[in-house]
C-alpha positions, 0 to 999 in steps of 0.5 A: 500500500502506497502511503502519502508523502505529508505522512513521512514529512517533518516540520521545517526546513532543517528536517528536510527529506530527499526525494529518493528517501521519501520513495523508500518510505511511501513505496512510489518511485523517486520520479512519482515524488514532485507529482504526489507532492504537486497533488498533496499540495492541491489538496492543501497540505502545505508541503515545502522544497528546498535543495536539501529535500521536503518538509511541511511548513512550520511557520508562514515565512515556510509558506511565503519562500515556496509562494516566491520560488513557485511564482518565479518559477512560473514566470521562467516557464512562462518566458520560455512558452513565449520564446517558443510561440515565436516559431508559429503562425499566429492562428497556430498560436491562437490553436495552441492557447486553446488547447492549452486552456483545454487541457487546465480544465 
């Protein structure tokens, strides 16, 4: 059985888990890791990253550093998408948003 990665976690940051210690511990493999936090965050467990590993939040300040880091993380996705969408027409640009609205539903 497949057990959650919050159940694993400890609070802050000096408790930091790798990903590969996780995967022992919940039974999914290291690649599945960031998808299952991606998802335990979504259903809000406030699970946190830093290059040391993952750890729940233990303070607003924990919440506040990974609201920044995803937030320019986002930004650097978004600039590289434009760079990209300069190759294409601009109705395949217009196809393309499309479709991608399509799929975030």
């Amino acid at each position: 059985m497949l057990q959650d990665v919050y159940a694993v976690l400890k609070p802050g940051k000096e408790n930091a888990i790798k990903a590969a210690e996780i995967a022992r511990a919940t039974g999914y493999t290291v690649k599945e890791i960031s998808r299952r936090v991606k998802i335990e965050r979504r259903q809000g467990v406030a699970i946190c990253s830093c290059q040391e590993g993952y750890y729940l939040a233990e303070s607003e300040k924990d919440i506040k550093d990974i609201c920044g880091r995803l937030y320019h993380r986002a930004g650097e996705i978004f600039k590289t998408r434009r760079a990209l969408l300069q190759h294409l027409t601009p109705a395949e640009i217009t196809a393309e948003n499309t479709a991608a609205k399509a799929a975030n539903k």
